[in-house]
Each structure stands twice: as C-alpha cells, then as structure tokens.
C-alpha positions in Angstrom: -56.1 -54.8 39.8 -57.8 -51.7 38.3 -58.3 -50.9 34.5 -56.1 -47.4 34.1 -55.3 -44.9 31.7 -51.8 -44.0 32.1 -50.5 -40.6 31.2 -47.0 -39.2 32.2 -45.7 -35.5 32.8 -43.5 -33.8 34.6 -43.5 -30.8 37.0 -39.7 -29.9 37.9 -37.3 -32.4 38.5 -40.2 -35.2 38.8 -42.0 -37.2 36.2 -45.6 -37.2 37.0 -47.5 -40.6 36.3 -50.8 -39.9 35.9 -53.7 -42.5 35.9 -57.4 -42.5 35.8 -60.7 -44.5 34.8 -61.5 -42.0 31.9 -58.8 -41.1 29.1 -61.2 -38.0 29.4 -59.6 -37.0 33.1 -55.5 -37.3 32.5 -54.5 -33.9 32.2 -53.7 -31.6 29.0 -50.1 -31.4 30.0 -49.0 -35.2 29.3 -46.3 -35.7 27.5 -47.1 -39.6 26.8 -50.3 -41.4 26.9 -49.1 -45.2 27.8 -52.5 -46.6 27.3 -55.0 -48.5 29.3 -53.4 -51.1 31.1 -54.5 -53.6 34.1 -52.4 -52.3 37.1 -52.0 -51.4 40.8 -51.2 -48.1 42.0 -49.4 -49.4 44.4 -47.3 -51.8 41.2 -46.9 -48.6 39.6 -45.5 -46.8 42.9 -43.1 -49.5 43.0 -41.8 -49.3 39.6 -41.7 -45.9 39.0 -38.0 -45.1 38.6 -37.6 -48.0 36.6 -40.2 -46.3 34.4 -38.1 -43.3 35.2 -34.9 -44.7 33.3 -36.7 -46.2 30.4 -38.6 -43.1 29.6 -34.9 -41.1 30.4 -33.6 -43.9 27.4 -37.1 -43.7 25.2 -36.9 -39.7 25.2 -34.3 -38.3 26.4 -34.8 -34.6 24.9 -38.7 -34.7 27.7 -37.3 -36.7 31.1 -33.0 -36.7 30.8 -33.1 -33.8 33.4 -35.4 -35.6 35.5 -34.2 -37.2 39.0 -37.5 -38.3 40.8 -40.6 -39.5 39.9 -44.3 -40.0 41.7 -47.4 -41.4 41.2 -51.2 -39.2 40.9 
C-alpha cells in the first residue's frame, strides 16, 4: 500500500480517478478531492465503478451522464 491523494474528474463519458504523492500534482480540473488515503492502484482499479455509482448517487448534477470510469 501507497499513501495517495485522490482527485476525481471526468473527460467524456468516463470519470477520471486521479492519484498522486503530492496534493500539489492532481490536476486543476478535479471535480472532488477524496483525500489522502492508504490504497492500491490496483484496489482502486478494482473498485472503480463502484466508486462510479456512489459518486452518480453523491452528485448526480457532475457524474449522472457518466458510463465508464478509469484510473491515472
């Protein structure tokens, strides 16, 4: 397990989870900053389109169009 910053976006039809060592190098064009968390890439590759449907329920008005999601 790594120690991420989580930031999530979208480009399209895809929600874009970002993550990286430095708040500093998410991009500008997050939506939602989810913290720093202690995670896998590969966990969060896994889970992604669970994250999908939450963040379709948490905001609908950002990710309701949305029909994939990936991992950066």
């Amino acid at each position: 397990m790594k120690q991420y910053h989580i930031g999530i976006g979208k480009r399209g039809k895809t929600m874009v989870i970002e993550t990286a060592s430095c708040v500093d190098f998410l991009s500008c064009e997050i939506y939602d900053y989810m913290g720093e968390r202690m995670v896998t890439k590969k966990h969060l590759n896994d889970c992604r389109y669970d994250l999908l449907s939450k963040m379709k329920y948490r905001r609908p008005d950002v990710y309701g169009g949305l029909k994939y999601a990936v991992v950066e």
